[in-house]
C-alpha positions as CSV (number, residue, x, y, z in Angstrom):
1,X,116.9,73.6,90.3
2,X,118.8,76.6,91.4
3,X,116.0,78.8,91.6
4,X,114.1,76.7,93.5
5,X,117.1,76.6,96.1
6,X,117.2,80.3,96.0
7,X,113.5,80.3,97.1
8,X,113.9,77.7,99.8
9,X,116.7,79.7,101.2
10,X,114.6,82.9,101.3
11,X,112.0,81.0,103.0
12,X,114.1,79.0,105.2
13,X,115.7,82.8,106.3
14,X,111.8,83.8,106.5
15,X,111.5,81.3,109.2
16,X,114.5,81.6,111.2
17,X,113.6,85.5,111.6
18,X,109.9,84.4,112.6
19,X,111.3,81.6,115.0
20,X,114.0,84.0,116.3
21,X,111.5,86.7,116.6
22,X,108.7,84.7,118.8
23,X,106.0,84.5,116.0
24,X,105.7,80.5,116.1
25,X,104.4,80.9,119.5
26,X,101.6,82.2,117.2
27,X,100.7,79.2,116.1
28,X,98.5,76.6,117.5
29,X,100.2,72.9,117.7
30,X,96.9,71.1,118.2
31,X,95.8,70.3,114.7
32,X,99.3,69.8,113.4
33,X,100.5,65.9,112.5
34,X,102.9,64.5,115.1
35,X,106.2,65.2,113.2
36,X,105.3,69.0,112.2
37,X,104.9,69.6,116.0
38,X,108.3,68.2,116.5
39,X,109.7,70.8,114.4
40,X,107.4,73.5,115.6
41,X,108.9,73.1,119.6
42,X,112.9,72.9,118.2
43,X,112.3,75.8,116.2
44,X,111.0,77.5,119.4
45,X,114.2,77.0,121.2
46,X,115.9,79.9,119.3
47,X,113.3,81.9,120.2
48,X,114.1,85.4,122.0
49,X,112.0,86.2,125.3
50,X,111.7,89.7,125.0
51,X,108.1,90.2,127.1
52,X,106.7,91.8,124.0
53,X,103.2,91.4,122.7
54,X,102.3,89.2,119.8
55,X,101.1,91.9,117.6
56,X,105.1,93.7,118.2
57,X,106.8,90.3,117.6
58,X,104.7,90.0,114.7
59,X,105.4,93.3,113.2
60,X,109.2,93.6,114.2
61,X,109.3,90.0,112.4
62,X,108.1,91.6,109.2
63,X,109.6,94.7,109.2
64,X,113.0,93.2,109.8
65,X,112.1,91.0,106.7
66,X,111.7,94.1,104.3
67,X,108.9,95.9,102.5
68,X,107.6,92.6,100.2
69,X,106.7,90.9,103.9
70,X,105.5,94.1,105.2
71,X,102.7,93.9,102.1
72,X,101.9,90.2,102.8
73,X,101.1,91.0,106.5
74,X,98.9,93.5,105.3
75,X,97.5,91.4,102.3
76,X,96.8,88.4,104.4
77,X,94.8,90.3,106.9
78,X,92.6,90.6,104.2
79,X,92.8,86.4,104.5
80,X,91.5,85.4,107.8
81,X,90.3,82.0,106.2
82,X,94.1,81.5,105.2
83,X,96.0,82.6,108.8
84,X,92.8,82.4,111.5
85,X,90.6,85.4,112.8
86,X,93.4,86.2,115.6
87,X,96.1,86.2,113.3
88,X,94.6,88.3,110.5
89,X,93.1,90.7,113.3
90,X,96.9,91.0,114.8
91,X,98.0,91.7,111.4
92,X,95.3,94.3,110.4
93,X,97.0,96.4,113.3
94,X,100.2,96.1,111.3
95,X,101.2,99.4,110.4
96,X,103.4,100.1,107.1
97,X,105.8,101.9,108.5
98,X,109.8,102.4,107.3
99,X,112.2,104.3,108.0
100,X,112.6,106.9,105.5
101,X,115.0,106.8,103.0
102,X,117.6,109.6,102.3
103,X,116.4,113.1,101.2
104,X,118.8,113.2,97.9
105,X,117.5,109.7,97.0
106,X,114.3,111.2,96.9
107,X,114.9,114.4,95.0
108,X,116.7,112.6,92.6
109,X,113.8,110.4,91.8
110,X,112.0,113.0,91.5
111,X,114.2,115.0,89.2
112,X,114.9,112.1,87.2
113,X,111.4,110.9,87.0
114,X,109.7,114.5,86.2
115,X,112.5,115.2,83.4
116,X,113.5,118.3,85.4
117,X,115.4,119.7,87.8
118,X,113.1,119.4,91.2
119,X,113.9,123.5,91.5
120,X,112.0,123.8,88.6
121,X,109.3,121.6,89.9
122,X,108.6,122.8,93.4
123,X,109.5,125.8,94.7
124,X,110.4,124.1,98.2
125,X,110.8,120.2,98.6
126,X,110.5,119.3,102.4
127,X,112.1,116.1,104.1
128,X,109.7,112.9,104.7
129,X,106.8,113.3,106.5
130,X,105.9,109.6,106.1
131,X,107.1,106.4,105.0
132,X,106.0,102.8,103.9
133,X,107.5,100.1,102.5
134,X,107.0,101.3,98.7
135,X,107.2,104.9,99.1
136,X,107.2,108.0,101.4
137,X,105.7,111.3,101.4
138,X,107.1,114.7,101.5
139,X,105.5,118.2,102.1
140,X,106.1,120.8,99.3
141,X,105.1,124.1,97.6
142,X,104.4,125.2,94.3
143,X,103.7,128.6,92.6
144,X,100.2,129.8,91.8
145,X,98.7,132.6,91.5
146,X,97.0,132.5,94.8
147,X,101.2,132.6,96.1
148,X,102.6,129.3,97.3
149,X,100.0,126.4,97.1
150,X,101.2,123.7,99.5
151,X,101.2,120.0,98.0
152,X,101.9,116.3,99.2
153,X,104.7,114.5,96.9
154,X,105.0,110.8,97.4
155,X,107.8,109.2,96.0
156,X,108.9,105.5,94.9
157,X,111.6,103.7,96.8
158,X,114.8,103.3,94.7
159,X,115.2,99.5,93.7
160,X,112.2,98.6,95.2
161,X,110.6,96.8,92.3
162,X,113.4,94.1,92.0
163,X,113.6,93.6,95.8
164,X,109.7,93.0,95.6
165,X,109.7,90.7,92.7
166,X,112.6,88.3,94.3
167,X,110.2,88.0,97.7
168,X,107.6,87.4,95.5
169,X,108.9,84.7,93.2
170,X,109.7,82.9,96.5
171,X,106.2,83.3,97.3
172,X,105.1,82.0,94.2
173,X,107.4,78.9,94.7
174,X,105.7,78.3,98.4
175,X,101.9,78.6,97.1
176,X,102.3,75.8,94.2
177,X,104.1,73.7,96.9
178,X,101.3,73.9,99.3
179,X,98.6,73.4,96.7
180,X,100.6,70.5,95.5
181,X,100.6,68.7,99.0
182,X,97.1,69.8,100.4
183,X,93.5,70.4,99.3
184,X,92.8,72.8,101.9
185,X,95.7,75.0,100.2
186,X,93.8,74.5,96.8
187,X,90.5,75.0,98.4
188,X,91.9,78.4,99.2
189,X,93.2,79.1,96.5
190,X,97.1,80.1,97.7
191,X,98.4,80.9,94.0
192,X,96.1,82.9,93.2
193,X,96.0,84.5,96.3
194,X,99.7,85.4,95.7
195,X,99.1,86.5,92.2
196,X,96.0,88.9,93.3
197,X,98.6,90.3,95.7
198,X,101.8,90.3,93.1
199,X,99.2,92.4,90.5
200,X,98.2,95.1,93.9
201,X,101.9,95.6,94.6
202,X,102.5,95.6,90.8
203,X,99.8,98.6,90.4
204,X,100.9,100.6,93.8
205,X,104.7,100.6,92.4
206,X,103.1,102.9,89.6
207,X,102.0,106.1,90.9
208,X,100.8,106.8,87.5
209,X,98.2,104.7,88.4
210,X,96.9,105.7,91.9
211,X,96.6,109.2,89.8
212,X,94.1,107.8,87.7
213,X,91.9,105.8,90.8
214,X,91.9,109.1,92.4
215,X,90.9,111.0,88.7
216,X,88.2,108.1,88.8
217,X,86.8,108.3,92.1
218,X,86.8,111.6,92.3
219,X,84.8,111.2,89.1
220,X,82.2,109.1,91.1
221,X,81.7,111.3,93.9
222,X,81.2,114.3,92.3
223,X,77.8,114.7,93.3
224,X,78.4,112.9,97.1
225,X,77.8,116.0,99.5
226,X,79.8,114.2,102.1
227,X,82.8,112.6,100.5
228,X,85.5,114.0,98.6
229,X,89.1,112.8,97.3
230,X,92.5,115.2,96.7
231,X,93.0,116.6,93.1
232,X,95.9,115.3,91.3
233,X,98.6,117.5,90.1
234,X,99.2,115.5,86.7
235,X,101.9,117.6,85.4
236,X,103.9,116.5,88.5
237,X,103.3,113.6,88.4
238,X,105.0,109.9,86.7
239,X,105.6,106.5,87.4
240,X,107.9,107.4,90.3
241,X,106.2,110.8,91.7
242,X,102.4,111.5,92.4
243,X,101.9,115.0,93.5
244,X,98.5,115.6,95.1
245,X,96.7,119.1,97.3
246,X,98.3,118.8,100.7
247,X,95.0,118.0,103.3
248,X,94.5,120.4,106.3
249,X,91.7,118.1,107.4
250,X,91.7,116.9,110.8
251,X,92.9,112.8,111.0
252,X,89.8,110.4,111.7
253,X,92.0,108.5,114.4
254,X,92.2,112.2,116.3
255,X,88.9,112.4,118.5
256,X,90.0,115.4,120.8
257,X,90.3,117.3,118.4
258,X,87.2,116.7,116.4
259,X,85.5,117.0,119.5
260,X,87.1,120.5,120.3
261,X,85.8,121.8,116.4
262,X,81.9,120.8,117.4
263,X,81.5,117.8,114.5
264,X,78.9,115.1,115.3
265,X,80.6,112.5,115.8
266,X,77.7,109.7,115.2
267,X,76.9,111.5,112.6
268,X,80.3,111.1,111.0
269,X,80.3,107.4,112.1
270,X,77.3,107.1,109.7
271,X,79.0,108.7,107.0
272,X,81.9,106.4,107.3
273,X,79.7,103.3,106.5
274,X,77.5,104.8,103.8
275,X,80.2,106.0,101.9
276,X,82.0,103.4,101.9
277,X,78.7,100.9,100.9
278,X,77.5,103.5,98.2
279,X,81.2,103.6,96.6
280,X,81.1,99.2,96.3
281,X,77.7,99.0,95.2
282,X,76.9,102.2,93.3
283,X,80.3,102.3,91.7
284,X,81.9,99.0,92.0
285,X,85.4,100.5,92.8
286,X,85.8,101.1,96.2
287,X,89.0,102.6,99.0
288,X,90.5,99.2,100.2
289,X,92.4,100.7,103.0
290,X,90.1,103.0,104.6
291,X,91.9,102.7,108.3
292,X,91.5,106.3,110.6
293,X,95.4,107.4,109.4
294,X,94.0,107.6,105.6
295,X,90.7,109.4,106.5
296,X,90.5,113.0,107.3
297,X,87.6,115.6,107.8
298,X,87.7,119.1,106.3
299,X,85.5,122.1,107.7
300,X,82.2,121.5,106.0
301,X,82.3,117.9,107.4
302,X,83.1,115.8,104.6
303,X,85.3,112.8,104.8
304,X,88.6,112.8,102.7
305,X,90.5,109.7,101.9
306,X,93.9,109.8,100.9
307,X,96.3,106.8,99.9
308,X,94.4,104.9,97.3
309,X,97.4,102.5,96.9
310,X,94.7,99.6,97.5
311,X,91.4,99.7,95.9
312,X,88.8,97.2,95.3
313,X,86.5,96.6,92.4
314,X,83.2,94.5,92.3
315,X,81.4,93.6,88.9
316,X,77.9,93.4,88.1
317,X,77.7,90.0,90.0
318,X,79.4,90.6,92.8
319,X,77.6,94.2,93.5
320,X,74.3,92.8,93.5
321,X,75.5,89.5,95.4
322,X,76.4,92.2,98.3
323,X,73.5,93.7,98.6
324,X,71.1,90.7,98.4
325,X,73.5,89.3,100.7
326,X,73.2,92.5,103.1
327,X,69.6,93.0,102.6
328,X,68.8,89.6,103.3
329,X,70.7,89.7,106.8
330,X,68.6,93.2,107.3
331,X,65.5,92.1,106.6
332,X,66.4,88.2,108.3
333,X,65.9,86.1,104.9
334,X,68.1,83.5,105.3
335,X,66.4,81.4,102.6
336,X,67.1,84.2,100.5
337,X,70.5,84.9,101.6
338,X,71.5,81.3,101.0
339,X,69.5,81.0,97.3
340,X,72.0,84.5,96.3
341,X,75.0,82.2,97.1
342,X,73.5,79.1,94.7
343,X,72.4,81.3,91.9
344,X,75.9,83.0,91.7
345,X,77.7,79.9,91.7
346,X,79.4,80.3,95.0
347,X,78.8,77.0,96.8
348,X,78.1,73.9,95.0
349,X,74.7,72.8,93.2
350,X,74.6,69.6,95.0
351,X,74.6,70.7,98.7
352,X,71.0,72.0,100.3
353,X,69.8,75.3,99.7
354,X,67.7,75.1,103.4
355,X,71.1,73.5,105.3
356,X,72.6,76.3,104.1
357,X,69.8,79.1,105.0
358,X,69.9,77.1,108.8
359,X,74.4,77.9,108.9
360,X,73.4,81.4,107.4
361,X,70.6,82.1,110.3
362,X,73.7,80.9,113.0
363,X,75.2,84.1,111.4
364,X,72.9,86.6,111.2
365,X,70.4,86.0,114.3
366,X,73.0,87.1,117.0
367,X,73.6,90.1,115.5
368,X,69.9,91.6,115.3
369,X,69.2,94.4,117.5
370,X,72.2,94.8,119.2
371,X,74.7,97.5,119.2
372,X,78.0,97.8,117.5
373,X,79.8,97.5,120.5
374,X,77.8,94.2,121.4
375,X,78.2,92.6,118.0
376,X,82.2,91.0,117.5
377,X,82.3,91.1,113.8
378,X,85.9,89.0,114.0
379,X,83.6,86.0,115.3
380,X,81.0,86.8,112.7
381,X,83.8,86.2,109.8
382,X,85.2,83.2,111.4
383,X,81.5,81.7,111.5
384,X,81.2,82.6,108.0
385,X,84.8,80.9,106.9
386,X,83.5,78.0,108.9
387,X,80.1,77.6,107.1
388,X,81.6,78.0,103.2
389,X,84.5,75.4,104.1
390,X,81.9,73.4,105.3
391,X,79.5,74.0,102.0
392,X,82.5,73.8,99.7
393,X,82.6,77.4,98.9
394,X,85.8,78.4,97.0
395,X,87.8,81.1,98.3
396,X,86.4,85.0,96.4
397,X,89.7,86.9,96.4
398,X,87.7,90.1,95.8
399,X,84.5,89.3,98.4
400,X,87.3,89.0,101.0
401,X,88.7,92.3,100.6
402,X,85.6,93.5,100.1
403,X,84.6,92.1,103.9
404,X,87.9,92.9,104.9
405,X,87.1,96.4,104.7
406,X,83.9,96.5,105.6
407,X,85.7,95.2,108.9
408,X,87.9,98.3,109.1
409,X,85.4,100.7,108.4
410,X,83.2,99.3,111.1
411,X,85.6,99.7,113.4
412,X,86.7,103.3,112.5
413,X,82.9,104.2,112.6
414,X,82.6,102.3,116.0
415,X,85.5,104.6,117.6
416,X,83.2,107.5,116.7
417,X,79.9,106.0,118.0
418,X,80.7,103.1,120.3
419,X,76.9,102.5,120.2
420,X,76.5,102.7,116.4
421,X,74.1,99.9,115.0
422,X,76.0,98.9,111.4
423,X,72.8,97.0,109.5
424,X,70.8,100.2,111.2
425,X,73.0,102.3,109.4
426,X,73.5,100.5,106.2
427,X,69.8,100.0,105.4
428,X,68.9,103.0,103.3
429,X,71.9,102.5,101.1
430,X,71.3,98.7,100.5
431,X,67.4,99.0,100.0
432,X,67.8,102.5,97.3
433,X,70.3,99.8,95.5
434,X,67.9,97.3,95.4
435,X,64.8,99.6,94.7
436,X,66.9,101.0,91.8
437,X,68.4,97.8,90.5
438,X,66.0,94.7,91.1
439,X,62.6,97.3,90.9
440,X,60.7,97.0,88.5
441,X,62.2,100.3,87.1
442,X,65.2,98.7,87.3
443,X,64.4,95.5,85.8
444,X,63.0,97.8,82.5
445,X,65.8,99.5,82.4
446,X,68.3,96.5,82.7
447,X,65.8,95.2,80.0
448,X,66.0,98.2,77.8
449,X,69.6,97.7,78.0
450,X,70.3,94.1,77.3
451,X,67.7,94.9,74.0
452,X,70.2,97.7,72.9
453,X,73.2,95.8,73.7
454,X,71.2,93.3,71.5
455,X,70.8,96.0,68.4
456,X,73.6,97.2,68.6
457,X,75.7,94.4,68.1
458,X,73.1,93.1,64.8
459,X,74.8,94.1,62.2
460,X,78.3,92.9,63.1
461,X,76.2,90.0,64.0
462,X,74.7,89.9,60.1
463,X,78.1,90.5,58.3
464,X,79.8,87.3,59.9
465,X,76.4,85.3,58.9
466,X,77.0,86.9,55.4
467,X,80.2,85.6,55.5
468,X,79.5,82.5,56.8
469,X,76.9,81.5,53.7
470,X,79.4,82.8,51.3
471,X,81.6,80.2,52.6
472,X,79.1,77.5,52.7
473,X,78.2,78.1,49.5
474,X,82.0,77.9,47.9
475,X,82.1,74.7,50.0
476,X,78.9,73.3,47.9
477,X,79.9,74.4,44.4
478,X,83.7,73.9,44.8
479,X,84.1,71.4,47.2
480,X,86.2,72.1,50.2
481,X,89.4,73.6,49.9
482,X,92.2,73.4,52.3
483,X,95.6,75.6,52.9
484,X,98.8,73.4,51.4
485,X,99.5,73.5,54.7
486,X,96.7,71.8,56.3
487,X,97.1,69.1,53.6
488,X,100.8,68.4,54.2
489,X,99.9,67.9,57.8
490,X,97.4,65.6,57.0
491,X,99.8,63.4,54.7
492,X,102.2,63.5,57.7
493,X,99.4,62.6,60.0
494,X,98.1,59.7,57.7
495,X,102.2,58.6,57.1
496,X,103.0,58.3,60.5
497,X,99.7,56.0,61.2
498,X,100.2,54.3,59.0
499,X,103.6,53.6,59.7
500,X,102.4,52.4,62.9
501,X,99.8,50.1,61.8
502,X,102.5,48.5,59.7
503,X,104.3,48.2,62.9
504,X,101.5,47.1,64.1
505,X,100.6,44.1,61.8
506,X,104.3,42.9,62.0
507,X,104.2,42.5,65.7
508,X,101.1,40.7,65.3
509,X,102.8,38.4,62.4
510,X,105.3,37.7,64.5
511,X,103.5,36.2,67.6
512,X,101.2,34.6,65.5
513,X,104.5,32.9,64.2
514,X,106.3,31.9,67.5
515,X,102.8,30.5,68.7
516,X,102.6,28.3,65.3
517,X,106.1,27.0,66.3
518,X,105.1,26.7,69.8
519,X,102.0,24.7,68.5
520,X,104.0,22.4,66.0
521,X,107.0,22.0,68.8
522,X,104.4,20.3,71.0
């Protein structure tokens, strides 16, 4: 009972600061009940009329509410089903932000997190060149052999993981409300919505573990000619401190100036979107915040992502669902397009494969043979959302990231090449996945794999049949034997009914007797 009016307070603070801030102007009173529009318009009359844009009021509103609401404007951009195409595209402008927090704070995390003192770490430690809402990131040098070797050092904000997991209990309290009152919440899923987002911030509050996605995708592109990631100093880095190679490159979001250094620009705009497709389909583990501040270009031309806070994985399934799901809106098969979403379980067996096909042609035909900067891929989502409500298809936490991104990284490729076509683009990455995995050299060597899978696993397979007719065959010449304990729970079990059956028969007895007396009162 006290927690839970803990939680409402938070929230019921959450909304004054929304309500003071301008952000219920936001939302749309038409589809509310009569009473809930009542309480939208006095809520409104605290409102402050500043003249700023609803993206600012938005943002100020969050930022003023701390770093936990900062990460659930980011998170639900990634939710346009939940909060609407216009809010979720204001949001995805929503920049993280903070004010730094003291320079001592920061080299005593350090120190106390490294085991040393930050002297012997670094031979300089500068002040903040950047900060979020869970940590910030400070320039440094340290001694090689080469002389000093600048690095980048981000570092954890102190007491944020309690401050996040009080916002995010009272999150967790307003999801199971919501799916308790409405279907639609259930439908999409809120809970587990918040608990995706509680295990994101969960992993980005350990730096230890952003070390290891950058180990691992720096593993993956290797080979990639046009892509690379920053190496990881692991022997300065912990839970609290990640120390990475400092990037010279020049920022994705800076066009002067990679105009001024000659780069093809369309050229880079390709390489943006293939990347990104060859990371979630080849690798299954893709950058889930790939916005122009967290992309750079170094002098050979290659693309270099820093920040990999947010990342995004896809399985077997949900790789191949993509690219049929791509490959069909290349290539205009709808039917097929529609038959991907049945055969992975995505919308409901008892709905039509063709009425689908006809809402998944409304998608795809407007967008054929037009340019990027003809196609709005905001109203292409919404029409999506509206389609799978409509078929009953429950909410994919990690297809919506997945799209979410794909959004992003359209439009940093489209402020490269305002005329770049993104199915034009994407083709020969979609089709070398689907020549390599649904082939017929594909399809012998998933074959060739499932049959080793199969052998492998035999023997273990073998022993527990082994086992298994050893203890049939006790059973047979013994009889079946049971633990004391199972037979004491059986006696208690066979006590207590019939205990009740006693109880039982007496009841019986007696309105047997009172309708005898009944009978011989008469």
């Amino acid at each position: 009972m006290i927690s839970a009016i803990s939680h409402l307070a938070r929230l019921a603070r959450a909304g004054f600061v929304f309500a003071r801030e301008g952000v219920l102007a936001l939302v749309d009173p038409a589809p509310l009940p009569p009473p809930a529009r009542t309480a939208l318009k006095l809520a409104r009359i605290i409102e402050r009329h500043n003249g700023t844009s609803a993206e600012n009021r938005l943002s100020a509103a969050l930022t003023r509410l701390g770093p936990a609401y900062v990460k659930l404007g980011q998170f639900l951009a990634t939710r346009p089903d939940v909060v609407g195409m216009a809010l979720a595209h204001d949001l995805e402008s929503l920049q993280d932000r903070m004010a730094p927090f003291p320079q001592a704070d920061a080299e005593a995390v350090v120190a106390a997190a490294l085991g040393k003192p930050l002297t012997q770490a670094y031979s300089t430690f500068g002040t903040a060149v950047a900060a979020a809402s869970i940590a910030q990131v400070h320039r440094a040098e340290i001694a090689s052999d080469e002389g000093p070797k600048p690095v980048a050092v981000k570092v954890l904000r102190p007491d944020v993981e309690r401050r996040f997991a009080v916002d995010m209990q009272a999150f967790v309290f307003a999801a199971e409300k919501a799916e308790g009152l409405s279907a639609e919440a259930r439908r999409l899923r809120l809970i587990e919505t918040v608990a995706t987002m509680r295990r994101s911030v969960a992993i980005e509050m350990d730096l230890r573990l952003e070390a290891a996605a950058l180990s691992e995708m720096a593993e993956n592109t290797k080979d990639d000619p046009d892509f690379r990631v920053p190496a990881v100093d692991w022997d300065r880095t912990a839970k609290d401190v990640l120390t990475l190679e400092w990037i010279d490159g020049t920022p994705l979001n800076d066009r002067a100036r990679l105009e001024a250094k000659g780069f093809d620009l369309p050229a880079l705009a390709a390489a943006v979107i293939q990347t990104f497709l060859r990371h979630a389909l080849r690798d299954g583990f893709f950058h889930a915040d790939m916005h122009p501040g967290n992309l750079f270009v170094d002098d050979d031309a290659r693309l270099i992502a820093v920040d990999f806070g947010i990342m995004g994985r896809l399985g077997p399934k949900e790789r191949r669902f993509l690219a049929e799901i791509l490959y069909g809106f290349i290539t205009r098969n709808y039917l097929r397009t529609a038959e991907v979403h049945f055969e992975a379980g995505y919308v409901p067996a008892h709905h039509s494969v063709e009425n689908f096909a006809q809402a998944i042609r409304a998608i795809g035909e407007p967008i054929h043979n037009r340019t990027a900067e003809d196609i709005s891929m905001a109203k292409l989502l919404m029409l999506l959302f509206e389609v799978t409500s409509l078929f009953d298809m429950r909410t994919r936490p990690e297809l919506l990231l997945l799209q979410k991104t794909m959004v992003v990284v359209e439009g940093v490729a489209r402020s490269l090449d305002p005329k770049l076509d993104m199915w034009t683009v994407s083709e020969p990455v979609v089709r070398e996945w689907m020549e390599r995995h649904l082939g017929p050299a594909g399809r012998i060597e998933n074959a060739a794999q499932g049959a080793a899978g199969f052998l492998a696993g035999v023997p273990s397979l073998l022993a527990r049949g082994a086992t298994l007719v050893e203890q049939l065959d006790g059973i047979t010449r013994d009889g079946l034997v049971l633990a004391p304990e199972t037979v004491a729970a059986i006696g208690r079990a066979e006590a207590k009914r019939s205990r009740w059956t006693a109880l039982a028969l007496w009841i019986i007895a007696a309105v047997l007797l009172v309708l005898l007396i009944q009978v011989l009162w008469d």
